[in-house]
C-alpha positions in Angstrom: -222.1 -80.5 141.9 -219.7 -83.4 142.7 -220.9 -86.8 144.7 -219.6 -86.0 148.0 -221.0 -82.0 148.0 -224.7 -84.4 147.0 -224.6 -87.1 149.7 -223.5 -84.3 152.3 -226.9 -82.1 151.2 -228.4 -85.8 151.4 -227.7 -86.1 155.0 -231.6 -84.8 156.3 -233.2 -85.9 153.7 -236.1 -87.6 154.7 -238.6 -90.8 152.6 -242.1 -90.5 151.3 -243.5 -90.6 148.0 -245.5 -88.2 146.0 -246.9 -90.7 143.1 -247.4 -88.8 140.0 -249.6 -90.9 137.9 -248.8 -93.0 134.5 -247.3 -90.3 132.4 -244.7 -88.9 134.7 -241.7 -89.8 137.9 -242.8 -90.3 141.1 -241.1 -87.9 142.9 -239.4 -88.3 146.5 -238.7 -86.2 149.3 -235.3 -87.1 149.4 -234.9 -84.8 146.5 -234.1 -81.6 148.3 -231.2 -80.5 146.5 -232.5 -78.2 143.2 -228.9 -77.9 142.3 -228.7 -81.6 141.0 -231.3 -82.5 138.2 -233.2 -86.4 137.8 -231.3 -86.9 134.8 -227.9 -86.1 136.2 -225.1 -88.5 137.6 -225.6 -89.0 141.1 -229.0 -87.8 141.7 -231.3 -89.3 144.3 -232.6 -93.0 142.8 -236.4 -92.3 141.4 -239.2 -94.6 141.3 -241.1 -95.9 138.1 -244.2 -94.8 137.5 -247.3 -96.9 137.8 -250.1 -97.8 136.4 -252.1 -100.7 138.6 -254.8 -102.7 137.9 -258.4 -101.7 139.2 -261.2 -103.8 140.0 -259.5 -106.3 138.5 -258.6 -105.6 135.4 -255.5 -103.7 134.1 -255.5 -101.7 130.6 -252.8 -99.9 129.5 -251.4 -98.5 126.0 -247.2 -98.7 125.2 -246.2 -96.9 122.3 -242.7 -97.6 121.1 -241.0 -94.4 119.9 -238.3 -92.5 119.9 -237.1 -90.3 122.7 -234.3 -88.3 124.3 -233.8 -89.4 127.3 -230.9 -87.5 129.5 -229.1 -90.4 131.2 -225.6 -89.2 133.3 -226.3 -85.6 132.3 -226.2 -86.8 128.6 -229.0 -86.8 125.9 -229.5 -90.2 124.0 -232.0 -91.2 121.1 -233.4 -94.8 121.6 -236.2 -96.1 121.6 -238.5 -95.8 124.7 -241.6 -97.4 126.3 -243.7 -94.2 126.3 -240.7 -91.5 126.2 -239.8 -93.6 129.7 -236.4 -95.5 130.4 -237.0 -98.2 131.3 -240.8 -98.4 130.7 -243.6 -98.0 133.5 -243.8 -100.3 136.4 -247.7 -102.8 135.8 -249.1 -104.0 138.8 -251.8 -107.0 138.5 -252.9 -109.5 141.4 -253.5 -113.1 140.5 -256.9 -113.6 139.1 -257.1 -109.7 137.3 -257.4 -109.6 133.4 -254.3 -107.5 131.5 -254.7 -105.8 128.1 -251.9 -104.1 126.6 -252.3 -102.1 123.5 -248.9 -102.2 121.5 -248.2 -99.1 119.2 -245.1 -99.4 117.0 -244.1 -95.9 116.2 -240.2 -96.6 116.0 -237.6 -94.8 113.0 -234.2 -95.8 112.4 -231.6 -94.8 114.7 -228.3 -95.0 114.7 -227.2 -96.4 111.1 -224.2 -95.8 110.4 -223.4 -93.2 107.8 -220.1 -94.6 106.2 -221.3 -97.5 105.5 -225.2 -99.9 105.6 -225.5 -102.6 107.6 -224.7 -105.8 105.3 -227.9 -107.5 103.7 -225.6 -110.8 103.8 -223.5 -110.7 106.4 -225.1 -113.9 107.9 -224.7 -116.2 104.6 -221.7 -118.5 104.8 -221.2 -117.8 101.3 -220.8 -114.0 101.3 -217.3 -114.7 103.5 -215.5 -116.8 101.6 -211.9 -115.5 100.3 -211.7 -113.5 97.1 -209.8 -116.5 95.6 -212.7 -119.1 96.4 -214.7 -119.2 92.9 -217.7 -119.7 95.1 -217.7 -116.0 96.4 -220.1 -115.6 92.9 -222.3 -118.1 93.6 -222.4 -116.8 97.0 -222.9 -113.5 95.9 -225.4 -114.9 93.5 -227.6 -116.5 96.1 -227.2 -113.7 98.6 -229.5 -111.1 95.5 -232.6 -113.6 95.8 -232.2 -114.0 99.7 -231.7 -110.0 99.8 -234.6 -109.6 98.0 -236.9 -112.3 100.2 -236.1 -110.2 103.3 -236.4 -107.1 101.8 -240.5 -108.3 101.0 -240.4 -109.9 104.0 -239.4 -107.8 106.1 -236.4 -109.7 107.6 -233.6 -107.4 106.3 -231.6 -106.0 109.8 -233.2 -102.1 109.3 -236.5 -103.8 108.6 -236.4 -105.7 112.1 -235.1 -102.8 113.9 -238.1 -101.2 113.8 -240.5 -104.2 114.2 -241.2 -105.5 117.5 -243.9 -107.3 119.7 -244.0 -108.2 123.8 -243.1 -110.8 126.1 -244.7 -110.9 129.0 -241.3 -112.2 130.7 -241.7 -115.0 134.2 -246.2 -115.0 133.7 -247.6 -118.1 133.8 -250.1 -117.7 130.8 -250.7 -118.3 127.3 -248.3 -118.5 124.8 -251.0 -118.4 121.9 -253.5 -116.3 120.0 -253.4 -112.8 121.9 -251.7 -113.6 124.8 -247.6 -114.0 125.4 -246.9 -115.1 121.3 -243.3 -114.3 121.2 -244.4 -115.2 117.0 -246.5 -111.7 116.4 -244.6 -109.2 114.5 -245.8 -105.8 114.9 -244.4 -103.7 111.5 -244.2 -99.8 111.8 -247.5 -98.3 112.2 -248.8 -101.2 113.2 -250.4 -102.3 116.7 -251.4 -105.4 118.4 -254.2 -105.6 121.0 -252.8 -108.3 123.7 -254.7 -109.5 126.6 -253.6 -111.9 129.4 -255.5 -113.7 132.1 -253.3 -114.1 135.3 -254.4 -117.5 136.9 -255.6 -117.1 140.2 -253.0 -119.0 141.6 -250.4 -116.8 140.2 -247.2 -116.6 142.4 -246.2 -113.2 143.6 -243.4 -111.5 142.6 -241.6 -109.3 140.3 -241.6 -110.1 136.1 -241.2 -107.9 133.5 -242.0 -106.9 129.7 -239.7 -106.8 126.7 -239.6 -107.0 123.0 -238.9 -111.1 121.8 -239.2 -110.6 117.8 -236.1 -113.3 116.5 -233.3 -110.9 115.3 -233.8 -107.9 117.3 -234.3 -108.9 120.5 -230.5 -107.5 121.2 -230.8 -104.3 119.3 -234.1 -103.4 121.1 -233.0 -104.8 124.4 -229.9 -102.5 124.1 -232.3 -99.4 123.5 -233.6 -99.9 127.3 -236.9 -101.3 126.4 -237.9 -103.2 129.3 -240.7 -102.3 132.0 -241.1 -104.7 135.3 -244.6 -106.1 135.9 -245.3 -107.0 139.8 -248.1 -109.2 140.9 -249.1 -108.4 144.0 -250.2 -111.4 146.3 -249.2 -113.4 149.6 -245.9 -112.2 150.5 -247.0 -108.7 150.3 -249.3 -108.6 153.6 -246.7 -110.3 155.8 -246.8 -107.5 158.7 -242.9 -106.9 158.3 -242.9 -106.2 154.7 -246.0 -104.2 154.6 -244.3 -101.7 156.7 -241.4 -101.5 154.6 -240.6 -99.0 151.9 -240.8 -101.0 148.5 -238.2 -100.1 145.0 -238.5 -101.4 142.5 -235.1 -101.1 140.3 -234.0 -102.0 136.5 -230.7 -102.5 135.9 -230.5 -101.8 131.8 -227.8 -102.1 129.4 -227.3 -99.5 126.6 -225.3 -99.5 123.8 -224.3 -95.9 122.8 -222.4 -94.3 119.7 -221.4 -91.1 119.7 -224.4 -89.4 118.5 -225.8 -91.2 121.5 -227.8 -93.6 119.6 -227.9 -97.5 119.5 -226.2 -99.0 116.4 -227.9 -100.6 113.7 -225.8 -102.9 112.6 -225.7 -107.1 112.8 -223.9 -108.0 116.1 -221.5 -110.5 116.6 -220.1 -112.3 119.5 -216.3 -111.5 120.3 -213.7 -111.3 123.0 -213.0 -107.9 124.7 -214.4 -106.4 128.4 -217.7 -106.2 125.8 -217.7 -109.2 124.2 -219.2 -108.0 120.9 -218.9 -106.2 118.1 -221.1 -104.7 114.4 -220.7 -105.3 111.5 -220.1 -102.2 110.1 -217.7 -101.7 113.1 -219.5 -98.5 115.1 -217.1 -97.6 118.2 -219.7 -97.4 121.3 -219.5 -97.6 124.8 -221.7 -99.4 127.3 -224.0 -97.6 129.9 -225.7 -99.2 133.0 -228.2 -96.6 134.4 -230.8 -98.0 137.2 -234.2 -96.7 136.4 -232.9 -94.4 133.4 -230.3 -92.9 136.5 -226.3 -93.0 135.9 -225.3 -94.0 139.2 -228.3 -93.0 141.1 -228.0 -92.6 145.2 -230.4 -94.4 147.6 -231.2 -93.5 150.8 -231.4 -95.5 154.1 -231.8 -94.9 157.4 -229.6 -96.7 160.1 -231.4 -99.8 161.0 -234.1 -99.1 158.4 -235.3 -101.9 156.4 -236.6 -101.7 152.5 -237.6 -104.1 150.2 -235.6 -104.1 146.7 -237.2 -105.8 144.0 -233.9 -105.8 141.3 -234.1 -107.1 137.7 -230.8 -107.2 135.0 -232.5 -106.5 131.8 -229.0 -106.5 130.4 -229.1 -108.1 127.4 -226.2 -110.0 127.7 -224.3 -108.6 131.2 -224.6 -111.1 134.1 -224.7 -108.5 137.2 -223.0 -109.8 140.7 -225.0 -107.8 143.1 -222.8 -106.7 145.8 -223.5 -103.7 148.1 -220.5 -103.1 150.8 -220.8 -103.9 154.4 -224.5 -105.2 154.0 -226.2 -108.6 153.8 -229.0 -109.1 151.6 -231.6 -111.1 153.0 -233.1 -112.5 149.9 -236.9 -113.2 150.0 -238.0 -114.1 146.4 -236.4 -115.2 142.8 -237.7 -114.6 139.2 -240.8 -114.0 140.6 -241.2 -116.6 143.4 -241.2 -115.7 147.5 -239.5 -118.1 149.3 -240.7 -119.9 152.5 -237.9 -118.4 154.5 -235.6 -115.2 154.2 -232.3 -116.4 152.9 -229.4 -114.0 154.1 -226.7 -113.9 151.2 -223.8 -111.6 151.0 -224.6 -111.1 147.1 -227.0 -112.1 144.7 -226.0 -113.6 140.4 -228.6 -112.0 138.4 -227.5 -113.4 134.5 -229.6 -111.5 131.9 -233.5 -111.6 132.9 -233.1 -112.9 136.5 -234.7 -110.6 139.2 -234.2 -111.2 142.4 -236.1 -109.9 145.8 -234.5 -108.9 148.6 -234.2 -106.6 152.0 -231.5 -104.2 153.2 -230.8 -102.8 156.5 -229.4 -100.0 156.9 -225.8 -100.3 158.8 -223.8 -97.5 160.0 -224.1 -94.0 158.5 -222.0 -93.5 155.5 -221.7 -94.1 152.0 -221.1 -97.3 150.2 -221.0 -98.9 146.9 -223.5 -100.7 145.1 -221.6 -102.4 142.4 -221.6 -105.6 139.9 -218.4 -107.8 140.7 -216.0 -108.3 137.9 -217.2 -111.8 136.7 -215.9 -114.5 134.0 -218.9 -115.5 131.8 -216.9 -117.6 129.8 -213.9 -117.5 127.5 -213.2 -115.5 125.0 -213.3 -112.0 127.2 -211.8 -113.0 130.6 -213.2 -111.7 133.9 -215.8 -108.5 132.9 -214.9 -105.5 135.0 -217.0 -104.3 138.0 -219.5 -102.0 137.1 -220.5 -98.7 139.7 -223.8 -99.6 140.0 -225.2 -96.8 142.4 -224.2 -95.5 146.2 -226.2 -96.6 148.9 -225.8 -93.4 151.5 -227.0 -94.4 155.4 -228.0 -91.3 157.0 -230.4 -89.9 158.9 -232.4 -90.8 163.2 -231.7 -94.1 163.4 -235.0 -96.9 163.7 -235.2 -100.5 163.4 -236.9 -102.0 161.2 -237.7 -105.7 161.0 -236.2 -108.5 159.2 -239.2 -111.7 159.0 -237.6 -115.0 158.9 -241.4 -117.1 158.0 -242.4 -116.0 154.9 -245.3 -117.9 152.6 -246.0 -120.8 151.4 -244.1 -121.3 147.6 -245.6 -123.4 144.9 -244.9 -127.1 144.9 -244.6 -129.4 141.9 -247.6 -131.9 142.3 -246.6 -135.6 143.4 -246.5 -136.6 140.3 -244.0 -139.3 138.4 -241.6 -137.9 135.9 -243.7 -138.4 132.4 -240.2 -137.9 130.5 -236.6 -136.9 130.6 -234.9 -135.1 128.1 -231.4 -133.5 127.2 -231.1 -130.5 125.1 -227.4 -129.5 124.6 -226.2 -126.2 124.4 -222.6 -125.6 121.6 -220.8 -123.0 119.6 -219.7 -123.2 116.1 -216.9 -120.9 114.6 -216.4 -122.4 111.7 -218.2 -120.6 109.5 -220.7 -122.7 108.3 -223.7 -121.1 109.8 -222.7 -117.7 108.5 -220.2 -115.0 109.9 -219.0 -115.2 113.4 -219.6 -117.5 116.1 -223.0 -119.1 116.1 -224.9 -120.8 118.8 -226.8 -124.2 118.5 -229.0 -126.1 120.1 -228.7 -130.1 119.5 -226.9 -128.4 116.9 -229.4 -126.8 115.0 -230.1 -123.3 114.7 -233.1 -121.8 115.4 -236.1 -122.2 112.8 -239.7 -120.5 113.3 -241.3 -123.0 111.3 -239.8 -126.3 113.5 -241.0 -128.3 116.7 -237.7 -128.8 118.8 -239.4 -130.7 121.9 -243.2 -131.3 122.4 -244.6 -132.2 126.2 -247.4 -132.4 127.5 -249.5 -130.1 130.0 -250.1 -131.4 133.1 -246.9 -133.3 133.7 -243.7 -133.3 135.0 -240.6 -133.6 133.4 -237.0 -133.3 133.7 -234.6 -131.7 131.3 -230.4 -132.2 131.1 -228.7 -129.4 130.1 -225.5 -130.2 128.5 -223.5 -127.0 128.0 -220.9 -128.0 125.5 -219.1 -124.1 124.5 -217.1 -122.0 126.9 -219.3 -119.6 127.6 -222.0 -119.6 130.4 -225.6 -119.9 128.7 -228.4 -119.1 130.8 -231.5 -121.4 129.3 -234.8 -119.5 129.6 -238.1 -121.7 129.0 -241.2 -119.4 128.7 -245.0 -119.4 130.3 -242.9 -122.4 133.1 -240.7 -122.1 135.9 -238.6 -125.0 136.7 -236.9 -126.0 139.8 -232.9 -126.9 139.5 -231.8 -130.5 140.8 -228.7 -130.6 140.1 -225.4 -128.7 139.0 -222.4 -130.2 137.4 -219.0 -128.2 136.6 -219.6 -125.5 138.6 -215.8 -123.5 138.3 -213.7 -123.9 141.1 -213.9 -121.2 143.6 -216.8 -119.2 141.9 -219.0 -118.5 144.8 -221.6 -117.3 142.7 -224.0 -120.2 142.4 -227.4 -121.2 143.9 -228.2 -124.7 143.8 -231.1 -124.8 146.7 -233.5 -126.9 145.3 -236.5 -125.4 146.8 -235.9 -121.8 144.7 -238.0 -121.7 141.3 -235.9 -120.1 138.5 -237.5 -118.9 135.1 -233.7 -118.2 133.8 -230.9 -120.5 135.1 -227.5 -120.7 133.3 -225.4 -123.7 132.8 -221.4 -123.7 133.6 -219.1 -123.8 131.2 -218.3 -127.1 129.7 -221.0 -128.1 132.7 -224.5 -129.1 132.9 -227.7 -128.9 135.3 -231.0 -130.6 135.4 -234.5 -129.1 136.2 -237.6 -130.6 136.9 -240.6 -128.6 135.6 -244.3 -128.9 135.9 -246.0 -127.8 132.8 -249.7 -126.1 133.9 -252.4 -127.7 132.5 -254.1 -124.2 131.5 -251.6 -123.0 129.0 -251.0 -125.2 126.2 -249.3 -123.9 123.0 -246.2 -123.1 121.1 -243.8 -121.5 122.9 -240.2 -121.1 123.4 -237.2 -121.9 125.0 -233.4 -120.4 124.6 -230.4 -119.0 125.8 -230.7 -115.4 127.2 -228.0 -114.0 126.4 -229.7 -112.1 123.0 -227.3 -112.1 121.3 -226.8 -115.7 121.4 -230.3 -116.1 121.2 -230.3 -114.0 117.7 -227.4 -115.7 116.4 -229.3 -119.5 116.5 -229.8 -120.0 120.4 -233.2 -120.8 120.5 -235.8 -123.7 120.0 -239.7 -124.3 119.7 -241.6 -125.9 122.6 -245.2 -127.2 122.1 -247.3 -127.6 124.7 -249.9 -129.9 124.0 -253.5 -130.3 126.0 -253.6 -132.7 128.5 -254.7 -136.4 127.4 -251.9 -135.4 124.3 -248.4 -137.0 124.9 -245.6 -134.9 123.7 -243.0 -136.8 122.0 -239.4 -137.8 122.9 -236.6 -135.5 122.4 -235.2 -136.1 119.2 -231.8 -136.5 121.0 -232.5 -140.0 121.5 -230.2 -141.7 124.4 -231.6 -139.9 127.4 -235.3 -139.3 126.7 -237.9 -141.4 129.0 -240.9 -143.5 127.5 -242.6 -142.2 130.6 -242.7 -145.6 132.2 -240.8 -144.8 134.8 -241.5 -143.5 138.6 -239.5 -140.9 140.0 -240.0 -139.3 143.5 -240.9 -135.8 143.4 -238.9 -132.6 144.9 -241.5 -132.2 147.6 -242.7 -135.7 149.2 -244.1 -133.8 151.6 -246.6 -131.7 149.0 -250.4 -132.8 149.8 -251.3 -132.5 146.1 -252.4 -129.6 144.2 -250.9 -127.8 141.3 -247.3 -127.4 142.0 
């Protein structure tokens, strides 16, 4: 059946859900047409399905596996949450207790056959030229270190199919068994975690994902990810309540032709996608929206509905733009705003979600795309990406737009304990091993060092000094941060938002540009944590640093950068002068 023959049976469809329960779709009545199948290109958008948390507590198992999902009218082999694309939808409320039980029954997919994936490839010394008389040595060195990740379980098949979870935007632990991006969870192996939401959680949409060092891409471009939503506050203003409520995942796949995801070391390069494997695999890139190849959604003319919308893209910033309608934006990575913002189109770089209503306009079809946006040089301007079809159809209503929202977290009226920079660069030398690699303060990443140390219960500010060409959107877990300032924004690029009232847990810093944020580190989750580029692969090639969060009563020291870190003498007026006190 072709799009226009499904959006003209579409035209009575009417809205409801059917909820199936944890193991299956929820089903819609907008589905009417039995000729066009879930798993086919242009079907009706489907919700998630849902497991919520009950008498406050929420407990769940995930088993990774592989599956054959049918995404576009095409079967894959990945690695799922649950056989499920992207993985179930976990609603919590602040105060509720969340345990997950993590299975890791993954098997290698998609090595190539001609040739294995390199056991060196990221030694400096196994690329020197044949005529360098180091390439033996090199070679020399790279038997031992081949052998210490083969024990260890480091070597790139070996990390393939180990993984753990990150509980992505929750304010919680980063130790023992709660959000420890450091767990590594082997084949056949499991992990019990367990998370207690604060009570004074903020509402919004977060999400889950694997965060083991090295395979954060490769997983990432199997579709795991699942969004977690804690209900709170924004949900029982009257207008909202009445609204319909989708939630949507924007993933990123890389497929081969066997419809796998390549096992092979990625490297950064120019190109529409800018990177490539080593061995070279040819793959193309799919961007299905709940496991759907451009899925259609239905609205009614005048009908408002709440979108909750995160890019789990590994690396793919996605300009939201949907023709002819405003989006009146209401929350960001998992923060409601005071007031409903209207915007014609929303940045979400890798991770960012983004909450937002639509009206309805007049009946027809239109586009739901991702804008053709410059990241950064090498690669130029990515093409737009068809996202999906929003079709208006149907008796017109009217639905309700609220301008007053809730009341958003404030940083506490606190002075500035310390100021830091942290300085974002690329290195092509070849130095740090094949390709381009990404430092911070120009080290790469190591498991075993501290890179800044704070501590809870204060506020800081951080400069972020992006030195490279390419955009890099700085995550810092457990905290969300508030953005005071943005330098080097490129000329004309309308893309930006620099309110200083919206909390961001992923914000990414311009080209050649910088940005400072202003953080308030809780008091209730000290412990060793991370920060880093999310972008994955820039992440897995270096981009990433240690942050320990010590109790309160336990300075943290400067930033080993020197020039721009505070003693934490001095007084600086907070974001919010008006804030009574409190937390944030």
């Amino acid at each position: 059946m072709t799009r226009r023959k499904l959006l003209k049976s579409l035209s009575g469809a009417g809205t409801g859900a059917a909820l199936l329960g944890a193991g299956g779709w929820a089903a819609h009545a907008e589905l009417t047409d039995p000729g066009v199948a879930p798993t086919e290109e242009g079907a009706p958008l489907r919700d998630l399905p849902e497991v919520r948390s009950r008498g406050g507590l929420l407990e769940y198992e995930l088993t990774v596996a592989a599956a054959r999902p049918v995404v576009g009218g095409r079967r894959l082999h990945l690695d799922t949450y649950n056989g499920q694309l992207p993985g179930p939808l976990l609603r919590i409320r602040p105060g509720d207790q969340m345990r997950i039980l993590l299975k890791n029954r993954m098997l290698p997919t998609g090595v190539p056959l001609n040739a294995l994936p390199p056991i060196c490839a990221d030694k400096a010394q196994a690329h020197r030229p044949p005529h360098d008389h180091g390439l033996v040595d090199g070679l020399l060195q790279c038997v031992p270190e081949a052998v210490h990740g083969l024990t260890s379980g480091h070597t790139i098949l070996q990390q393939a199919i180990t993984t753990n979870l990150h509980t992505h935007g929750l304010q919680v632990s980063p130790e023992g068994s709660a959000d420890n991006v450091f767990v590594r969870v082997g084949l056949l192996g499991h992990r019990q975690y367990a998370y207690a939401i604060p009570s004074d959680h903020p509402a919004g949409l977060h999400w889950y994902h694997p965060h083991l060092h090295g395979s954060t891409t490769h997983q990432a471009w199997s579709g795991l990810a699942g969004p977690i939503v804690v209900e709170g506050d924004i949900d029982a203003v009257p207008a909202i309540t009445e609204m319909r409520e989708r939630t949507i995942v924007i993933n990123a796949l890389r497929i081969d032709a066997n419809g796998e995801n390549p096992t092979a070391l990625v490297l950064p390069t120019g190109g529409d996608e800018p990177f490539t494997t080593v061995p070279a695999v040819p793959s193309t890139m799919l961007f299905p929206l709940n496991g759907q190849l451009r899925p259609v959604i239905s609205l009614r003319p005048g009908e408002t509905q709440r979108w909750r919308v995160l890019n789990a893209a590994p690396h793919r910033s996605i300009w939201l733009h949907i023709e002819q309608h405003a989006l009146h934006q209401i929350g960001q990575d998992g923060i409601p705003f005071a007031r409903t913002k209207p915007v014609r189109s929303i940045m979400l770089s890798s991770a960012n979600r983004a909450e937002f209503i639509v009206r309805g306009g007049e009946p027809g079809t239109y586009r739901i795309y991702a804008r053709g946006y410059d990241q950064g040089h090498p690669g130029g301007v990515r093409p737009d990406i068809e996202l999906a079809t929003l079709h208006v159809t149907g008796t017109p209503t009217t639905g309700r737009i609220p301008n007053q929202l809730v009341e958003p977290p404030r940083i506490p009226k606190l002075p500035v304990a310390r100021r830091r920079t942290i300085t974002f660069s690329g290195d092509i030398s070849g130095k740090y091993g094949a390709g381009v690699r990404f430092l911070i303060d120009d080290r790469l990443f190591d498991p075993d060092r501290i890179d800044q140390e704070v501590e809870a219960g204060t506020v800081e500010e951080w400069r972020v000094v992006n030195e490279d060409v390419f955009q890099h959107p700085l995550h810092i877990h457990v905290n969300p941060f508030q953005v005071v300032d943005v330098k080097g924004i490129p000329r004309g690029d309308t893309s930006w938002q620099t309110d200083p009232d919206i909390w961001w847990d992923t914000f990414r810093a311009p080209p050649k540009g910088e940005f400072t944020l202003r953080t308030y580190f809780r008091p209730d989750t000290p412990g060793k944590t991370v920060f880093h580029c999310h972008i994955l692969p820039h992440e897995d090639n270096g981009m990433m640093g240690n942050l320990l969060i010590n109790p309160p009563g336990t300075p943290g020291r400067p930033s080993h950068t020197g020039p721009d870190a505070g003693d934490g003498s001095e007084t600086v007026p907070p974001v919010h002068p008006r804030d009574a006190g409190g937390r944030r």
